[in-house]
KOLLO-605034 format. One record per residue (C-alpha): residue number from 1; x, y, z negated; residue in three letters. Coordinates in steps of 0.05 Angstrom, whole numbers. Layout:
<fibas>
+-----+--------+--------+--------+------+
! pos !     xx !     yy !     zz ! code !
+-----+--------+--------+--------+------+
! NUM !      X !      Y !      Z !  ala !
...
+-----+--------+--------+--------+------+
</fibas>
This chain:
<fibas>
+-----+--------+--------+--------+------+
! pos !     xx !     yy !     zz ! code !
+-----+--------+--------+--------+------+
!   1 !   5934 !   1983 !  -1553 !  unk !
!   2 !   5898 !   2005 !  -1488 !  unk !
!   3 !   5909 !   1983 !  -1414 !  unk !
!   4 !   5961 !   2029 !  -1398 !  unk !
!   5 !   5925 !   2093 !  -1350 !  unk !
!   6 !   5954 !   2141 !  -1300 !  unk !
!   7 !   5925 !   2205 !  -1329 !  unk !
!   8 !   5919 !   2276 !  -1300 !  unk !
!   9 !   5921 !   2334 !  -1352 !  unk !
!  10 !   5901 !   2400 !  -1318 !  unk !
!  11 !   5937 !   2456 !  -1360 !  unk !
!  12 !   6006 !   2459 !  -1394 !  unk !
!  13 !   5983 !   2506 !  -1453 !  unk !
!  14 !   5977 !   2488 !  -1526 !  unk !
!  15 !   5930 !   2431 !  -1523 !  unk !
!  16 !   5947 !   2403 !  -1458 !  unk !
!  17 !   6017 !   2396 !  -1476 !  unk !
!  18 !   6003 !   2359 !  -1550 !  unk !
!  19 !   5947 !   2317 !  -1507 !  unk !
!  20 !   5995 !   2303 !  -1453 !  unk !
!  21 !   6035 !   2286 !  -1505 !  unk !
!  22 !   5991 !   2236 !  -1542 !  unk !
!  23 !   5976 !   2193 !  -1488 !  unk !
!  24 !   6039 !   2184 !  -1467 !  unk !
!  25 !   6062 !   2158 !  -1541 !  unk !
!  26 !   5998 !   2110 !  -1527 !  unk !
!  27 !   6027 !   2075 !  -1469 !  unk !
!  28 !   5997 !   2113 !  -1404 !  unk !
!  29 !   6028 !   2151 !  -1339 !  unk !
!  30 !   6013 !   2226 !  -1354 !  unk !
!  31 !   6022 !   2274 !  -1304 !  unk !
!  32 !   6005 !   2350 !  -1321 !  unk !
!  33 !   5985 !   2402 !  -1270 !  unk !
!  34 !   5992 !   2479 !  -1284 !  unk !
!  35 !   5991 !   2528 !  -1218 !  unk !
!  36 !   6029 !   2577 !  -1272 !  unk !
!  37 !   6107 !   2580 !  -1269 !  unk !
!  38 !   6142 !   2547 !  -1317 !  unk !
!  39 !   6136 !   2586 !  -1381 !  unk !
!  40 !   6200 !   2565 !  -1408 !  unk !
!  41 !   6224 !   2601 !  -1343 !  unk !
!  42 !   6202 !   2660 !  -1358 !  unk !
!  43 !   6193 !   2729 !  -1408 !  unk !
!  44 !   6124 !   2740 !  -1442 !  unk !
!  45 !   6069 !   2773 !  -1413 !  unk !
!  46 !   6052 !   2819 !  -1477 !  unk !
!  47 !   5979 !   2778 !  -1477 !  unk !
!  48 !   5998 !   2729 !  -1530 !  unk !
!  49 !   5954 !   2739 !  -1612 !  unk !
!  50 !   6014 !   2702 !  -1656 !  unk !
!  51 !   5977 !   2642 !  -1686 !  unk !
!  52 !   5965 !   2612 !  -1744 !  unk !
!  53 !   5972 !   2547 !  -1762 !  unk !
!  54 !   5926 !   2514 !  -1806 !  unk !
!  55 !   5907 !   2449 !  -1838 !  unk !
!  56 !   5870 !   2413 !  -1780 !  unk !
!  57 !   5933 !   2436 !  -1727 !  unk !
!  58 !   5977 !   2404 !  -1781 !  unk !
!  59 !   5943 !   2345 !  -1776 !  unk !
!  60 !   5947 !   2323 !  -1696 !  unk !
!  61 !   6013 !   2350 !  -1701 !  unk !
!  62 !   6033 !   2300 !  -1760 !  unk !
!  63 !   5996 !   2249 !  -1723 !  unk !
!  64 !   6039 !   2263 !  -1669 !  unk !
!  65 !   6096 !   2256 !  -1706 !  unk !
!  66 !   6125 !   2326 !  -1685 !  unk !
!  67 !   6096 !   2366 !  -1750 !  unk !
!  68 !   6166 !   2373 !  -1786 !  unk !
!  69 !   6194 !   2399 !  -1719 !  unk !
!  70 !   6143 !   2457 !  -1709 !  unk !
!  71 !   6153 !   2477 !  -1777 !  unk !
!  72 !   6225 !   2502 !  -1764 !  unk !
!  73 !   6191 !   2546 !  -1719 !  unk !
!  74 !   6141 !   2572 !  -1768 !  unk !
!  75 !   6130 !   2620 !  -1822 !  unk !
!  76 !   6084 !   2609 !  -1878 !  unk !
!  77 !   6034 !   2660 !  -1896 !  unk !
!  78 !   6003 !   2654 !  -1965 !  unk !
!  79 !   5959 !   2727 !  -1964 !  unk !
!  80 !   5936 !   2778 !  -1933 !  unk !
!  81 !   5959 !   2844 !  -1937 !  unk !
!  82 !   5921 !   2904 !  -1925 !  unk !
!  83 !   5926 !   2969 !  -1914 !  unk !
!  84 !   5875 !   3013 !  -1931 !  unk !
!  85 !   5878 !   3087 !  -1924 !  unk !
!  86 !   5898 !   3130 !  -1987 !  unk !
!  87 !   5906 !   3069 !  -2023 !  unk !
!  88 !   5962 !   3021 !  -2044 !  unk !
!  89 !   5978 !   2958 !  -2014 !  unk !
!  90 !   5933 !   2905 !  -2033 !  unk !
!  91 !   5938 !   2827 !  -2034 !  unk !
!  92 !   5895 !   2780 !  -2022 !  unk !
!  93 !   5910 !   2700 !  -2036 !  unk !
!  94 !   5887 !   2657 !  -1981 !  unk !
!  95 !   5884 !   2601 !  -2030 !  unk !
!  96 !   5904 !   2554 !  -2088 !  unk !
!  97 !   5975 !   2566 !  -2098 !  unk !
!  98 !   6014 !   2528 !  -2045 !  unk !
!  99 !   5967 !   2540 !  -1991 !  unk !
! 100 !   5988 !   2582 !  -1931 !  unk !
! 101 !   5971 !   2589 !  -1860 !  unk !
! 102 !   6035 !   2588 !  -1814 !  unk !
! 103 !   6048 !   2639 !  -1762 !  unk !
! 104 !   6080 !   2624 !  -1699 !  unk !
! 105 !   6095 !   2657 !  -1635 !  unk !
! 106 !   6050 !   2621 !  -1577 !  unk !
! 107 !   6101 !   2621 !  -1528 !  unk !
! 108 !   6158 !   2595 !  -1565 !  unk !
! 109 !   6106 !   2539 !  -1595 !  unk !
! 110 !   6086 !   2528 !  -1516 !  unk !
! 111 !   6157 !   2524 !  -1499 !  unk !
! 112 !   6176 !   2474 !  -1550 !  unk !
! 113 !   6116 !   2431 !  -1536 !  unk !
! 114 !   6132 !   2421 !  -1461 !  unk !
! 115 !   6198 !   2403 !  -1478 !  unk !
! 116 !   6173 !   2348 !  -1538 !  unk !
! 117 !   6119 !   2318 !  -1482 !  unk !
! 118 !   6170 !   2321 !  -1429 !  unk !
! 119 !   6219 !   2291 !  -1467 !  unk !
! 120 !   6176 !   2228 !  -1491 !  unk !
! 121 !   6161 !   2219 !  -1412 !  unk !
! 122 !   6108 !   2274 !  -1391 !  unk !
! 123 !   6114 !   2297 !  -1318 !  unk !
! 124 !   6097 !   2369 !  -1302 !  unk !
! 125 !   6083 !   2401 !  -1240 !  unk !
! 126 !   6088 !   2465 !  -1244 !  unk !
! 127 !   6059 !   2521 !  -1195 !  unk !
! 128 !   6019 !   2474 !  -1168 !  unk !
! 129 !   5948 !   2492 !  -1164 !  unk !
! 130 !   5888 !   2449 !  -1173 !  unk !
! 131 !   5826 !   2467 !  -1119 !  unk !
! 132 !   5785 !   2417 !  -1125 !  unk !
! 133 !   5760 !   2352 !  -1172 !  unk !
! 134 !   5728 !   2284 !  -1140 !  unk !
! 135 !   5695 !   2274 !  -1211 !  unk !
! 136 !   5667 !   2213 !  -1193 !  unk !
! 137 !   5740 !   2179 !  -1172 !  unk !
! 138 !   5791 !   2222 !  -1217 !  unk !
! 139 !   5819 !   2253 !  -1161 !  unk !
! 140 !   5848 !   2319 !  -1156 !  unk !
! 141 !   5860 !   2370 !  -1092 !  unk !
! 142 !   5914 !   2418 !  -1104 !  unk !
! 143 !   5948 !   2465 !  -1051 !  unk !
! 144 !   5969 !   2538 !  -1041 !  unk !
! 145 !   5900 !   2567 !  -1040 !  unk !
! 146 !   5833 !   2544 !  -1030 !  unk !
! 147 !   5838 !   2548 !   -945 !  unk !
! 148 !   5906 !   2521 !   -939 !  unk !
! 149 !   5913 !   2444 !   -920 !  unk !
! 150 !   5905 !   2400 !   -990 !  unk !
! 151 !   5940 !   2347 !  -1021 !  unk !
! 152 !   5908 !   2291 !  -1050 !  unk !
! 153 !   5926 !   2261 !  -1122 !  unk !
! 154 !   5896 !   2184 !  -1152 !  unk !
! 155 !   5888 !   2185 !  -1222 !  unk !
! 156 !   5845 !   2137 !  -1272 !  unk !
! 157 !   5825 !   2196 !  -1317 !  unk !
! 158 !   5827 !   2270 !  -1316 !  unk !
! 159 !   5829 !   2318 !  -1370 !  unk !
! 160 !   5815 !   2391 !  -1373 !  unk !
! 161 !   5861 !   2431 !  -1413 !  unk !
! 162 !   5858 !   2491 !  -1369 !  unk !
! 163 !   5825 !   2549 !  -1409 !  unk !
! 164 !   5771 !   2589 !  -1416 !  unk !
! 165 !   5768 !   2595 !  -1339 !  unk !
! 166 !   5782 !   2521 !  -1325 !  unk !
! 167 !   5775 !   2501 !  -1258 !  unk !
! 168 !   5756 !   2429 !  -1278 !  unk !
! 169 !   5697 !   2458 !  -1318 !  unk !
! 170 !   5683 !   2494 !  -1257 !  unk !
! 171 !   5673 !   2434 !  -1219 !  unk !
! 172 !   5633 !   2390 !  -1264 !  unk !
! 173 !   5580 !   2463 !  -1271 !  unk !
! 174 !   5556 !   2442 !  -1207 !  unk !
! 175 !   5521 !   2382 !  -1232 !  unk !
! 176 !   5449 !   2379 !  -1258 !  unk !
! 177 !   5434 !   2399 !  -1322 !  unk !
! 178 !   5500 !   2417 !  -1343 !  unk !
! 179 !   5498 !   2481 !  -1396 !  unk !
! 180 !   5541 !   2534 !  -1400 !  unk !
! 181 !   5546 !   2608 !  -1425 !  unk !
! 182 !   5595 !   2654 !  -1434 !  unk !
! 183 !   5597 !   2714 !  -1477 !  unk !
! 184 !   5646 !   2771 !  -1478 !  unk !
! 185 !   5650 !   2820 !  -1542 !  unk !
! 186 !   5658 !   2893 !  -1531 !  unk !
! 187 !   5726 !   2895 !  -1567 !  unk !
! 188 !   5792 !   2882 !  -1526 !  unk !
! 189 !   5859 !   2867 !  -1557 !  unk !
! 190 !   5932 !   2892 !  -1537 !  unk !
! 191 !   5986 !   2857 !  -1566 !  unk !
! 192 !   6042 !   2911 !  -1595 !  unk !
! 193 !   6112 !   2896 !  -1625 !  unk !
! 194 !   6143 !   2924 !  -1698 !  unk !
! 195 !   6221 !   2915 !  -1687 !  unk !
! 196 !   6260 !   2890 !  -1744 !  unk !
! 197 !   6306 !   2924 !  -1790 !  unk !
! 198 !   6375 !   2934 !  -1763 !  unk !
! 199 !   6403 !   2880 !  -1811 !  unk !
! 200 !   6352 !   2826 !  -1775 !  unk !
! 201 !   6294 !   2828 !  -1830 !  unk !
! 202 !   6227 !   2842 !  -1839 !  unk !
! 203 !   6206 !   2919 !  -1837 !  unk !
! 204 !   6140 !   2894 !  -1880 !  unk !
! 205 !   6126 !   2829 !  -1933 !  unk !
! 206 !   6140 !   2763 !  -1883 !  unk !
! 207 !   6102 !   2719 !  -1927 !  unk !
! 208 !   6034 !   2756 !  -1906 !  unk !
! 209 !   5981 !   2773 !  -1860 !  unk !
! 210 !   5977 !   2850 !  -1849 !  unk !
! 211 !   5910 !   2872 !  -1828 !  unk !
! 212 !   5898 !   2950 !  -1819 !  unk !
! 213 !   5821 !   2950 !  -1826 !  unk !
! 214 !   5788 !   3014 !  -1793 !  unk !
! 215 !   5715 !   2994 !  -1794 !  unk !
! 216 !   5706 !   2992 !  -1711 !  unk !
! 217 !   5773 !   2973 !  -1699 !  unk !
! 218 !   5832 !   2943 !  -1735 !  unk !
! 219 !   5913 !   2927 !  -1717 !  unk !
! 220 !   5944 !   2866 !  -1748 !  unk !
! 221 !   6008 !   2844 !  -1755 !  unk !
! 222 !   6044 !   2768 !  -1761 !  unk !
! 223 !   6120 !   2757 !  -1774 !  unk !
! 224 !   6161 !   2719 !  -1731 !  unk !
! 225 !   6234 !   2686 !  -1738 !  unk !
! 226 !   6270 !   2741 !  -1710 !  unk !
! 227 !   6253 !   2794 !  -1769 !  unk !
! 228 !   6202 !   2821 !  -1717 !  unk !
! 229 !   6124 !   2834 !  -1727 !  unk !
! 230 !   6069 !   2816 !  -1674 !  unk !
! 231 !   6013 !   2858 !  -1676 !  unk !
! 232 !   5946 !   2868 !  -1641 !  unk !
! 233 !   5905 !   2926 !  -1636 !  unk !
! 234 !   5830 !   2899 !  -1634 !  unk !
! 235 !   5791 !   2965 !  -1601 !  unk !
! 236 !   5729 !   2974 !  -1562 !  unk !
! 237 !   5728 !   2987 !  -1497 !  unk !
! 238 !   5697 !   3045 !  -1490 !  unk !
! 239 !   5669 !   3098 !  -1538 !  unk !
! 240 !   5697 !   3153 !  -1582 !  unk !
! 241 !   5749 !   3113 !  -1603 !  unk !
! 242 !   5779 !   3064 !  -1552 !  unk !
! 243 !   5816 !   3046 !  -1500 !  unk !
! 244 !   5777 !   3084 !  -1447 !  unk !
! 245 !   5790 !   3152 !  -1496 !  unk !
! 246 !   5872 !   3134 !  -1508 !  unk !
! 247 !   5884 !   3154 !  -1438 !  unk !
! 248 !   5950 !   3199 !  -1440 !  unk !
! 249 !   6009 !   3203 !  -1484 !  unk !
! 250 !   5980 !   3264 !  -1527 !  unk !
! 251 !   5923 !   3220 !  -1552 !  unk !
! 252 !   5968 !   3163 !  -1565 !  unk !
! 253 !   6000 !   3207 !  -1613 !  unk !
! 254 !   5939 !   3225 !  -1651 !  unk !
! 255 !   5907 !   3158 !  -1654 !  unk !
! 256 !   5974 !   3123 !  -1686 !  unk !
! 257 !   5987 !   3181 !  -1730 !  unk !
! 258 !   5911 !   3193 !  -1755 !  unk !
! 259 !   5901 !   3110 !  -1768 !  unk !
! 260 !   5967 !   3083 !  -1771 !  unk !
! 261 !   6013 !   3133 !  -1819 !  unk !
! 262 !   6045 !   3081 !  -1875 !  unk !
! 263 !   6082 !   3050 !  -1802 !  unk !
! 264 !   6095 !   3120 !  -1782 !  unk !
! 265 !   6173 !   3098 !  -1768 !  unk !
! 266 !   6145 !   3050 !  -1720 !  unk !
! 267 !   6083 !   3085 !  -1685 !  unk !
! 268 !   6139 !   3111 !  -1621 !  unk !
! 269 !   6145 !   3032 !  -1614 !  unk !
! 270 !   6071 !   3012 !  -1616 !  unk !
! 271 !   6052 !   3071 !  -1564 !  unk !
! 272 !   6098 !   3050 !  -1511 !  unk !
! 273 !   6070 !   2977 !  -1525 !  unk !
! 274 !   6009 !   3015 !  -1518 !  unk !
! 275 !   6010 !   3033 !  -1445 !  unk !
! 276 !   6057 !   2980 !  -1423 !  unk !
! 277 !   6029 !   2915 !  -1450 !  unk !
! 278 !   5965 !   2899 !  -1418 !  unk !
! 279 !   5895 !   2908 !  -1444 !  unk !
! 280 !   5850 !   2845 !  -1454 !  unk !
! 281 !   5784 !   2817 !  -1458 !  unk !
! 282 !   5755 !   2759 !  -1519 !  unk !
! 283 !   5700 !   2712 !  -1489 !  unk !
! 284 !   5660 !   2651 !  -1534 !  unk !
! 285 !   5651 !   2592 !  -1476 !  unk !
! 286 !   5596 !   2531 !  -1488 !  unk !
! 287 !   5576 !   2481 !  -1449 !  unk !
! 288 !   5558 !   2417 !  -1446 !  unk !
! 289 !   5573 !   2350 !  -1436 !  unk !
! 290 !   5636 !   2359 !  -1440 !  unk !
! 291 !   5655 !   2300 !  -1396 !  unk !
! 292 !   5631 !   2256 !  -1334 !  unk !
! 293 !   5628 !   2179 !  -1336 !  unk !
! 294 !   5684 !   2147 !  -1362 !  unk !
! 295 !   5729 !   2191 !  -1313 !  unk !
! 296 !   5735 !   2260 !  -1340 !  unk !
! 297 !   5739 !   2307 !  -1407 !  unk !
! 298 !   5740 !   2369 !  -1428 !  unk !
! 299 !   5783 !   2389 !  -1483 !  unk !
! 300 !   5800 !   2461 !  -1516 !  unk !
! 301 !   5782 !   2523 !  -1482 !  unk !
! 302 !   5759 !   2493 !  -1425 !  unk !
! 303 !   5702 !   2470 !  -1476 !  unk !
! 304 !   5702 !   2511 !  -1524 !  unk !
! 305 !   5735 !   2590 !  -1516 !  unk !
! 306 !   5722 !   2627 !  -1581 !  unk !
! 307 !   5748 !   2697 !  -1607 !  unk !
! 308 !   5804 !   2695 !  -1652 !  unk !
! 309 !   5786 !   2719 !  -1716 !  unk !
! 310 !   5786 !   2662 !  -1751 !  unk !
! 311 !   5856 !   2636 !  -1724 !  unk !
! 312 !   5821 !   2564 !  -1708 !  unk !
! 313 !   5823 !   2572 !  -1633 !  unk !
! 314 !   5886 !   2533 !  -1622 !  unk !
! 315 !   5866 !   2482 !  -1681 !  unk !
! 316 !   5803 !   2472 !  -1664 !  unk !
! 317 !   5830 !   2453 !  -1599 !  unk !
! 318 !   5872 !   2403 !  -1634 !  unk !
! 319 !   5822 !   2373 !  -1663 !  unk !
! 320 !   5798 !   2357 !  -1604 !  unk !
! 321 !   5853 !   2311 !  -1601 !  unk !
! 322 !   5856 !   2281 !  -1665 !  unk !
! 323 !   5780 !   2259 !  -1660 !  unk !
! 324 !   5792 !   2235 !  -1587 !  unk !
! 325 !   5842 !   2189 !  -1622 !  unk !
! 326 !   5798 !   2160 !  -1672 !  unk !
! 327 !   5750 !   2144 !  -1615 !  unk !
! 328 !   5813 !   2118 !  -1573 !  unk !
! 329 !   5825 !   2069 !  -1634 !  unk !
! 330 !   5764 !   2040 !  -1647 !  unk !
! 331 !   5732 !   2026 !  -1583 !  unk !
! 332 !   5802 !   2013 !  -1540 !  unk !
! 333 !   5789 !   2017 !  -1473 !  unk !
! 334 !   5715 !   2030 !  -1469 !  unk !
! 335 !   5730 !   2104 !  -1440 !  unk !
! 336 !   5656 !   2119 !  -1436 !  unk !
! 337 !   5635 !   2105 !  -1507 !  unk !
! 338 !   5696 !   2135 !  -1518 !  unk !
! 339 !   5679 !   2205 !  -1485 !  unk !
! 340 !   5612 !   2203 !  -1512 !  unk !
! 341 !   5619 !   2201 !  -1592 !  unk !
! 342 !   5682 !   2247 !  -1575 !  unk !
! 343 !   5632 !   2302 !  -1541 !  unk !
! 344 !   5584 !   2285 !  -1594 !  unk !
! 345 !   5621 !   2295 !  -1651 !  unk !
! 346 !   5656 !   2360 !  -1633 !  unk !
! 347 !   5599 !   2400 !  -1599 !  unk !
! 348 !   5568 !   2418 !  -1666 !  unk !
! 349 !   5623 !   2439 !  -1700 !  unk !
! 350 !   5661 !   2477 !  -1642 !  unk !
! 351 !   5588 !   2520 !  -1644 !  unk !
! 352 !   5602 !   2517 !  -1716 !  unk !
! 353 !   5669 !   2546 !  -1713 !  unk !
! 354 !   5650 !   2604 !  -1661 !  unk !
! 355 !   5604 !   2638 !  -1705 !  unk !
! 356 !   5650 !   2636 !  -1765 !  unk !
! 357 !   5697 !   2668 !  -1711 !  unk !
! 358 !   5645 !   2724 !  -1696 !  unk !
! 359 !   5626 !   2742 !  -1761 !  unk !
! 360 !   5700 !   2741 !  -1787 !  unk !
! 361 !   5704 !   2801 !  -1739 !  unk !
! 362 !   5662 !   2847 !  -1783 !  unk !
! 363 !   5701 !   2818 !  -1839 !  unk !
! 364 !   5764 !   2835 !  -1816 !  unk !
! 365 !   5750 !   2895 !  -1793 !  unk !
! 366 !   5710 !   2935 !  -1847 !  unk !
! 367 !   5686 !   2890 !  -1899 !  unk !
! 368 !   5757 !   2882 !  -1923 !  unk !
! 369 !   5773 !   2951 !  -1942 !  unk !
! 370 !   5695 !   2954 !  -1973 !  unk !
! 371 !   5705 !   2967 !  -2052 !  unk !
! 372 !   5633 !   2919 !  -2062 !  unk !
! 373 !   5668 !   2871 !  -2019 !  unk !
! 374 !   5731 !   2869 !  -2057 !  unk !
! 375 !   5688 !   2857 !  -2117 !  unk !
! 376 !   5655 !   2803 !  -2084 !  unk !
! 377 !   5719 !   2764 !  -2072 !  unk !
! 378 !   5742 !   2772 !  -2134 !  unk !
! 379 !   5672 !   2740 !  -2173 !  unk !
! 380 !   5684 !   2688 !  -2130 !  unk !
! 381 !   5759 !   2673 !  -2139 !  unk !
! 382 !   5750 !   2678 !  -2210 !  unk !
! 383 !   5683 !   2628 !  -2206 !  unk !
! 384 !   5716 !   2581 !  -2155 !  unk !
! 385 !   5779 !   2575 !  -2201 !  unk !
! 386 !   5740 !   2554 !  -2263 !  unk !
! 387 !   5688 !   2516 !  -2230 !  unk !
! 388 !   5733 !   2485 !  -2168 !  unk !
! 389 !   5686 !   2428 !  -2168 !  unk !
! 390 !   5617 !   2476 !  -2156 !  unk !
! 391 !   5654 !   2533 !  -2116 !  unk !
! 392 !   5708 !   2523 !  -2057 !  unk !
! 393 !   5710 !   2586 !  -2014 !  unk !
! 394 !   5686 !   2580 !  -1937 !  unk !
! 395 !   5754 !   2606 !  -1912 !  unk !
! 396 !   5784 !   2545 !  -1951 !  unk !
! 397 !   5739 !   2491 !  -1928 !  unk !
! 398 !   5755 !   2517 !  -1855 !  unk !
! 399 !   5835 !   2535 !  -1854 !  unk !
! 400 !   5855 !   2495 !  -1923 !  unk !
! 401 !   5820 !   2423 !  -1899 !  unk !
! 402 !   5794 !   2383 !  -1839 !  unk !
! 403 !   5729 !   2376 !  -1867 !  unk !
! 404 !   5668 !   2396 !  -1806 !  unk !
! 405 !   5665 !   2468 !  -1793 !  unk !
! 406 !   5592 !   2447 !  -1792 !  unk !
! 407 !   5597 !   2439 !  -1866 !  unk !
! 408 !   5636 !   2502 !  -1872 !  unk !
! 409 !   5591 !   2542 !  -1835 !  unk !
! 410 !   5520 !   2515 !  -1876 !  unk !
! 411 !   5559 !   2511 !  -1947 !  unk !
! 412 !   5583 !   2582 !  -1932 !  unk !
! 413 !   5518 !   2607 !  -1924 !  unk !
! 414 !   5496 !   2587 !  -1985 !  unk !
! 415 !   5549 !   2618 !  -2019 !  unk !
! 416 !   5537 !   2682 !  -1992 !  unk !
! 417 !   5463 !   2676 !  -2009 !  unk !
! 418 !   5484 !   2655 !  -2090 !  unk !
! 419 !   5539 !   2721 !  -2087 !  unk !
! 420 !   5476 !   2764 !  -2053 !  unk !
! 421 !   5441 !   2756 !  -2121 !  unk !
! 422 !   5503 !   2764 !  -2163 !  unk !
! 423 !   5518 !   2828 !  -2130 !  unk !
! 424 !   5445 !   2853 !  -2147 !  unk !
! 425 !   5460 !   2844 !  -2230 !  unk !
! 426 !   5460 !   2915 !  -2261 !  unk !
! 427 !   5524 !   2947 !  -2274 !  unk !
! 428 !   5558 !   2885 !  -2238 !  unk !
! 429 !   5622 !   2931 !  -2226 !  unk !
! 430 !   5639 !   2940 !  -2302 !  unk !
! 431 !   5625 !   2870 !  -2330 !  unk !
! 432 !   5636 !   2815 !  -2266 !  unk !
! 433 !   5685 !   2781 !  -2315 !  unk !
! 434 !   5638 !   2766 !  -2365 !  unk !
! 435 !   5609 !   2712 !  -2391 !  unk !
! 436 !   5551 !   2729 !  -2376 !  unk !
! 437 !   5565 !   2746 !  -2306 !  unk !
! 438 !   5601 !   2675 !  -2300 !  unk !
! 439 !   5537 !   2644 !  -2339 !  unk !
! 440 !   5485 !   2667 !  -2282 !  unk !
! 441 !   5530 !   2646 !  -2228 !  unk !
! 442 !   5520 !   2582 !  -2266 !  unk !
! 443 !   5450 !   2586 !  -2266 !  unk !
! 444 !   5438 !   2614 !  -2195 !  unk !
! 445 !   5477 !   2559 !  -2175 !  unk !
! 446 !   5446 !   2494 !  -2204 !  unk !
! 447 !   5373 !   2534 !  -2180 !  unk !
! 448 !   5396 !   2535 !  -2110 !  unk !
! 449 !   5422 !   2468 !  -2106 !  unk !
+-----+--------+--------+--------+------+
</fibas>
């Protein structure tokens, strides 16, 4: 048990709130700052990529003791779907059977989080903005805008849960040798709606993950409670085909129509999503350290941003938390040592996860209709099934376990380098089920190893 703390959390999202929530459970005084309205106050901005909850989210939320209530909120997703053009729909397992990811609406997970941290004690302050950080004391400045008069708020510790744009972060870039990049793809995201059926269910399978893979762009498509879909179209910016070119009604038409035709019923509902939802940018964020002294952290976003291809931005984020807690329970309240295996420990592996986040993009978005692809996945389902103790796919070891993305990321690579050499064997097409096929895997294998 630690001497009890009066904590600052800047940021009421996703991780803030199960943070805020954690160290209240562990005895301390947590305030949280947001200078955003209260969002169970009000509708959603049409910004929001539906998530999907995975194995290492599962965890901090078990840990939490709050797991069993987020699942009543959730819908488990045990494939993919996709639809290619002038072909039928095609499956794809995410796993052993059993395994699923879970999608769930972000706001109506954010809104249910406040309410669990506020009911165990949390205080929020909402619309309150945060100007300024005394690193060194854990104080914070907030006011109406950065000339107005200030007020000034005591803390012990301060966390920074605030995003990709976190003002904390902000602060502790000012100090020598602190690292940071940012880098923004040329793809944006819209986020538009398929309505349900009139009887309340789902217009397409609710069990999967629809992806609509158009090589340089792609629309996918998670079910939520209400019989509704969430989708977002991934597009670049500019170019040929983008959201520069979609500029008028006319063009709307022809893009949705040309790319989109097996949801022709619901294409008048995705264009007027189209030009009323807003139009928004992805960004990967790294810095380090991650925290100052024994006085302040970064956590999530604010340390991490990724894209969101693989769906591990949220439980990456807490992961954060779960590994802060290990730290918290072996060293008490030695805050530094603390914060420093915490920063050490996740730095690697949030690098880890943002290039599997990259490179899931191309995936996604062409590989996945690719027939040589499709062939590819199957070898390897068809290996990894027989041979489960040689062969567990990447996307398992990263959404299926809470083993280091590190080991995900170097373990995948040598898989793809053993399937590289599979894919070379003649007439590979017409005998990849064979035992001889299964024999060379065999032998590529125990060469490489």
């Amino acid at each position: 048990m630690q001497t009890p703390k009066k904590i600052a959390v800047v940021g009421s999202g996703l991780v803030g709130s199960l943070l805020a929530l954690y160290l209240q459970k562990g005895g301390h005084k947590v305030e949280v700052f947001d200078r955003r309205p209260d969002i169970r106050n009000v509708e959603f901005s049409g910004r929001s990529i539906n998530l999907a909850m995975s194995n290492r989210g599962w965890k901090a939320l078990r840990e939490a003791g709050i797991d069993e209530e987020i699942k009543r909120i959730a819908l488990p997703l045990d494939k993919r779907a996709l639809h290619v053009p002038d072909q039928p729909l095609y499956f794809q397992p995410y796993g052993k059977k059993g395994e699923a990811i879970y999608s769930i609406s972000r706001g109506v997970l954010n809104r249910k989080m406040i309410d669990l941290a506020e009911a165990e004690g949390v205080k929020f302050r909402f619309e309150e903005k945060v100007w300024d950080i005394d690193l060194a004391n854990a104080r914070l400045y907030t006011g109406e805008s950065e000339k107005s008069e200030w007020k000034e708020y005591q803390y012990d510790l301060i966390f920074g849960a605030d995003g990709a744009f976190s003002r904390v972060r902000h602060k502790m870039q000012r100090q020598s040798r602190f690292n940071y990049s940012q880098h923004f793809v040329d793809v944006g995201y819209k986020e538009l709606t398929i309505p349900p059926n009139p009887d309340g269910s789902h217009k397409l399978d609710k069990a999967s993950f629809h992806i609509w893979p158009r090589g340089e762009f792609m629309l996918i498509a998670m079910p939520n409670l209400d019989g509704s879909f969430t989708c977002t179209l991934f597009l670049p910016f500019e170019g040929e085909i983008s959201f520069e070119s979609i500029s008028n009604q006319a063009k709307a038409d022809d893009f949705f129509e040309t790319h989109f035709s097996d949801i022709k019923d619901d294409i008048s509902n995705l264009k007027r999503d189209f030009f009323k939802n807003p139009t928004s940018a992805m960004v990967t964020i790294k810095c380090f350290p991650w925290t100052y002294g024994d006085k302040v952290a970064l956590v999530g976003d604010s340390a991490h941003a990724i894209v969101p291809f693989y769906g591990q931005g949220m439980n990456a984020g807490f992961e954060d938390i779960t590994v802060l807690f290990q730290k918290i329970r072996k060293y008490g309240d030695n805050w530094e040592q603390i914060f420093s295996e915490y920063q050490q420990e996740r730095k690697p592996n949030t690098d880890a996860i943002a290039e599997l986040s990259y490179r899931n993009f191309l995936e996604m978005s062409s590989k996945t209709a690719n027939p040589e692809f499709m062939l590819r996945k199957k070898i390897e389902k068809r290996f990894g099934e027989k041979y489960p103790e040689l062969w567990i796919p990447m996307y398992s070891r990263v959404t299926f376990s809470d083993k280091p993305y590190t080991e995900a990321l170097a373990i995948g690579d040598w898989q793809r380098s053993v399937m590289d050499e599979v894919m070379e064997l003649p007439e590979i097409e017409k005998k990849w089920d064979s035992q001889a096929v299964e024999d060379k895997i065999l032998e590529i294998v125990k060469n490489k190893n």
